[in-house]
N, C-alpha and C positions, 0 to 999 in steps of 0.2 A: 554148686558146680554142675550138677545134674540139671538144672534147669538155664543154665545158661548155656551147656550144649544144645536141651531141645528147643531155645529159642534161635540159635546156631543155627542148627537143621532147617525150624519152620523156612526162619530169612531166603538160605539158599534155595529152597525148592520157590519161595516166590517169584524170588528173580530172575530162574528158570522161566518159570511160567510169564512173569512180565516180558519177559526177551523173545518168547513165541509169538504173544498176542499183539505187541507194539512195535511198528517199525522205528527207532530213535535213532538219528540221522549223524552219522559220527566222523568224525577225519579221517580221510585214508588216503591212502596215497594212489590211488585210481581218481581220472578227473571228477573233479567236484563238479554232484548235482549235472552230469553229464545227459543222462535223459531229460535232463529241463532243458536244455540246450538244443536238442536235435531236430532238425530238421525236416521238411519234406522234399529240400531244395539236396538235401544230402543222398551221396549213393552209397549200398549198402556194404560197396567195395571201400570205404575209405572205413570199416569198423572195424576196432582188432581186435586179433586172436585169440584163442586164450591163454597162448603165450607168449602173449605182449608183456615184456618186462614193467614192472612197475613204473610211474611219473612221476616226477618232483612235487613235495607237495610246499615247496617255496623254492623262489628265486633269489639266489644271492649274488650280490658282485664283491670283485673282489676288495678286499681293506684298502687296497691304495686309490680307490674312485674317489674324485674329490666332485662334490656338486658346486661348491663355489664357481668351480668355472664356469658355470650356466648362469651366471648371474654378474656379469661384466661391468663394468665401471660406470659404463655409460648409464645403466638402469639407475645404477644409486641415484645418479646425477638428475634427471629428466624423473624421477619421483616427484622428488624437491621441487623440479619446476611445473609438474602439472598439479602438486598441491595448493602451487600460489598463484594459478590458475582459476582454482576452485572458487573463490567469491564470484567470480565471472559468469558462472556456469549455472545456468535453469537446471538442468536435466542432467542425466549419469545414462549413458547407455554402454553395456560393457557387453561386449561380444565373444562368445565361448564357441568350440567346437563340438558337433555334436557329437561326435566318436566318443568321447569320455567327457558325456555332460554331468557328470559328476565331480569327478577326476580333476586336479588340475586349475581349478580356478585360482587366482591367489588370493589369498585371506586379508594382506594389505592391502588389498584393491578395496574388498568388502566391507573394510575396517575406516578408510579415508579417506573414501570415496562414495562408496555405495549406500554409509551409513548418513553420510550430511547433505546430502540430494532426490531428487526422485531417480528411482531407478525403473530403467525396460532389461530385460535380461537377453538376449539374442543369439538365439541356439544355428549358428551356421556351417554350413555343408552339408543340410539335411541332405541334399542327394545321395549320402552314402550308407544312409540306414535307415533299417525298413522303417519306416511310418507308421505303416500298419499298427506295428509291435509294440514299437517305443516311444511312440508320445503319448497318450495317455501314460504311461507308468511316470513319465519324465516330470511330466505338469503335477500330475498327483503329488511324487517327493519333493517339488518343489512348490507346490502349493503346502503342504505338511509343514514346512521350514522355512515361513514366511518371505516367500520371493514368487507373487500368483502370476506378475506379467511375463509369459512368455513370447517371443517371438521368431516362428521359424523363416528361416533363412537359404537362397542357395546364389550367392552372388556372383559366382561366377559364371550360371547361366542369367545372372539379371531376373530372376520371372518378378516380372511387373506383380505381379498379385499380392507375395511376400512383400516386397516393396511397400507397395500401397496401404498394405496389413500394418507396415511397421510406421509410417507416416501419420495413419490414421490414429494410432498409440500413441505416438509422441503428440501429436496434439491434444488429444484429449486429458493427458498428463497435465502436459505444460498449462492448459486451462485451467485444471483440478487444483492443482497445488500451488501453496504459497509463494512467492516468488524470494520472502526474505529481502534484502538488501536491493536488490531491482528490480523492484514495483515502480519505479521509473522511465524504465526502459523499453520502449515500443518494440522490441526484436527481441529474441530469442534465443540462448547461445547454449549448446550440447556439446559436450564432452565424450569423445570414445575411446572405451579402457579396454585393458583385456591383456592377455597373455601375447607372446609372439605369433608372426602366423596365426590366426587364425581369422583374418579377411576383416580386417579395422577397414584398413585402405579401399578395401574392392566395395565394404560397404556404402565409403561416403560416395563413392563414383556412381552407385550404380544409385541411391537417392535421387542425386545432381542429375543423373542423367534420366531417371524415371517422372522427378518433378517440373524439372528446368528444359529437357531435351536437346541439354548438352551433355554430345557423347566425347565427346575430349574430356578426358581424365586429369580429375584436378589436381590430386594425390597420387603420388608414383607408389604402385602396386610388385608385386613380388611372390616368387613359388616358394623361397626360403625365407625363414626368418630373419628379423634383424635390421630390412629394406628402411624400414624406419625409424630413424634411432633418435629425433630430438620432437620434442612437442609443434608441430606444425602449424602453421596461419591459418587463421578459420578460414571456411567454404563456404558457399552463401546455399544452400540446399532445397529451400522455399519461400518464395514471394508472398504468399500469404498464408500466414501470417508468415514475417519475416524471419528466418532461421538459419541460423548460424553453425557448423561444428569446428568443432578441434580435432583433429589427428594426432596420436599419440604413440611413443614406442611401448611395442610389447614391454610388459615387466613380470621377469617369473617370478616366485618367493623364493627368496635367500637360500632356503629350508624348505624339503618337501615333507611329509608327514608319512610315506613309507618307501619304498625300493620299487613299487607296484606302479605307485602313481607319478615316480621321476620317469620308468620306463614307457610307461605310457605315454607322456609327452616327446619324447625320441622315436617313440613309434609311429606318432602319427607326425613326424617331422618338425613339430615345433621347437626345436631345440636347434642350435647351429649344430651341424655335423662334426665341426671341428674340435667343437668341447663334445662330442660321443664319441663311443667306439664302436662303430656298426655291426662289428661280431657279435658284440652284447645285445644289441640291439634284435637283431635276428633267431640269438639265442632265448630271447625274451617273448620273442614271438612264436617259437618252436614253443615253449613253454605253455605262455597263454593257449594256443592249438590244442595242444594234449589236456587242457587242466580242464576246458569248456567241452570237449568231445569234439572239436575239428579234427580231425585226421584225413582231409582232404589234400593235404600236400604234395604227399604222394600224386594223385592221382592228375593235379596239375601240374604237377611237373615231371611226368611220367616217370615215377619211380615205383616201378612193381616189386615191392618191399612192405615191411611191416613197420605199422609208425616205429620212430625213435626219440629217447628223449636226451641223448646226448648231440648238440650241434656240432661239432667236430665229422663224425659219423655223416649227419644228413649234407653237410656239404660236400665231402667227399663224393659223397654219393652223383649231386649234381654235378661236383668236376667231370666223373666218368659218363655220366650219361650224357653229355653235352661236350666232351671233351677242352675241356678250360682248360688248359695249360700255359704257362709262362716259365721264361726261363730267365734265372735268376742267379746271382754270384754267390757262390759257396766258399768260405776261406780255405784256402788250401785245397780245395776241390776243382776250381772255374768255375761256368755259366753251367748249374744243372736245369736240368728241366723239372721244373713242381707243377703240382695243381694249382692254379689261379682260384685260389678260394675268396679274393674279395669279388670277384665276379659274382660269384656262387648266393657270395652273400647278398649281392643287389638282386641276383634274380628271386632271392627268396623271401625278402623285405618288400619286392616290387607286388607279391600278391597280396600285400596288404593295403598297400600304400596307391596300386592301382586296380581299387577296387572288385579284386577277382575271388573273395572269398564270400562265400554266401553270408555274415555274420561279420560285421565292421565294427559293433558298439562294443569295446572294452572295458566298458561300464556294466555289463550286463549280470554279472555277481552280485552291484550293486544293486540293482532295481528288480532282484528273486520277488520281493517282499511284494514289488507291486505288479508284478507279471500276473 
């Protein structure tokens, strides 16, 4: 007994001493790895206090969210039909957004598609996050996990460059690799996959129009998801060699793999709004803000207050600063007047969604490792 106290004793004074001399990086409920995060773009007014009530250190929704809704009849349908597409198809180009080039891909795309073709991977909207920062980390975790081609993209201003970048890939692919079953075929035919939203359409337009120098739009383009709902007639894209694509509807998974990366795809709009509920949405975002060290909300939206991390609170807050109000039927009361908090909620989704936060990639937890 005597000697299993003084081994007792030794233990605790080590652990002492370990606990002094090594910093071991642990969960709390203050934003994770917040100093990895910050800025020089950041002001020193958006830091809080030191009695900033603690953060959530996860996001829950509530038990009755059903994700099936995000996954509409039509996808099942238009799978089926661009699997039996697939003999067809030289090449797989499947088109992601940058915001959460992690996040978000679907795993049956990767699984029936990506696995029995060559694939380019096409990172688009880079306009909305810094360059600088995040492509090398991007390429790296995706070079690590067997997917080396990347290619960035910003279709909606067209630059010719990206364009040409991504033309110059798919031929060199489609040279490289076996053709399988149409080694007979003097032309070319490419498939583009991908989630809702996120610039299938605007892609093949802006190819056509960077190779061909037709700016008439071949494919009908869209700021919401959905615009495209059945597998579309090829496009003739380039004359030499002769290339063909497919146009495809978005397809989410059935099933996401946690509450982080369904909310993620709602935040950056890829989801019909009709199947979200944009409170949650916003509150998802007030969340993400606090978890990364953002606490610039405030300061755009001129709330001289101290972060918050219940959404309820921060919207009120913008009702009064901005005066939202709407009036509304009360049972047994008439038309009172309330705060207009869906307002509230658009103008506070809008700093994300229109580019006004210094820090767009919601991926960026993931790619710690390679920062």
């Amino acid at each position: 007994e005597a000697s299993y106290q003084m081994w007792n004793t030794i233990r605790k004074v080590g652990m002492k001493i370990l606990e002094r001399s090594v910093e071991v990086p642990v969960k709390s409920s203050r934003p994770l790895s917040s100093s990895s995060f910050q800025s020089s773009e950041g002001s020193s007014t958006d830091l809080p206090s030191s009695s900033t009530p603690p953060f959530r250190e996860s996001f829950d929704l509530p038990p009755s969210f059903d994700f099936r809704v995000w996954f509409p009849m039509h996808m099942s349908v238009q799978l089926k039909a661009m699997e039996g597409k697939l003999r067809t198809v030289d090449l797989i180009i499947e088109v992601h957004d940058a915001r959460i080039p992690i996040s978000g891909r679907n795993p049956l795309l990767a699984r029936q598609f990506s696995a029995a073709r060559p694939h380019i991977l096409v990172m688009n909207k880079m306009d909305l996050i810094d360059m600088s920062k995040y492509r090398r980390p991007i390429e790296e975790y995706y070079a690590d996990h067997g997917d080396p081609k990347i290619v960035w993209t910003d279709c909606k201003r067209r630059l010719s460059k990206a364009i040409v970048d991504l033309r110059e890939c798919m031929i060199d692919t489609l040279r490289s690799e076996p053709r399988f079953n149409r080694s007979v075929k003097t032309e070319y035919q490419v498939m583009v996959i991908g989630i809702p939203n996120v610039g299938k359409s605007s892609l093949i337009n802006s190819l056509r129009s960077t190779n061909l120098g037709i700016k008439k739009s071949a494919v009908v383009e869209g700021a919401r998801p959905g615009v495209t709902i059945r597998v579309q007639n090829r496009v003739r894209i380039l004359d030499r060699p002769p290339i063909y694509v497919l146009d495809t509807p978005g397809v989410l998974p059935p099933r996401h793999k946690s509450v982080d990366e369904a909310m993620k795809l709602a935040l950056c709009d890829l989801v019909l709004e009709t199947a979200t509920e944009p409170r949650l949405v916003a509150d998802y975002l007030l969340y993400w803000m606090n978890r990364t060290g953002d606490f610039s909300y405030n300061r755009l939206l001129d709330l001289p207050r101290e972060p918050v991390d219940d959404i309820d609170v921060l919207l009120k807050r913008i009702c009064a600063k901005n005066e939202l109000r709407v009036k509304r039927m009360i049972p047994g009361e008439g038309y009172q007047e309330r705060w207009d908090t869906d307002k509230a909620v658009k103008m506070f989704i809008a700093l994300f969604r229109g580019a006004r936060l210094r820090d767009h990639c919601l991926d960026k937890e993931l790619l710690l490792p390679y920062l």
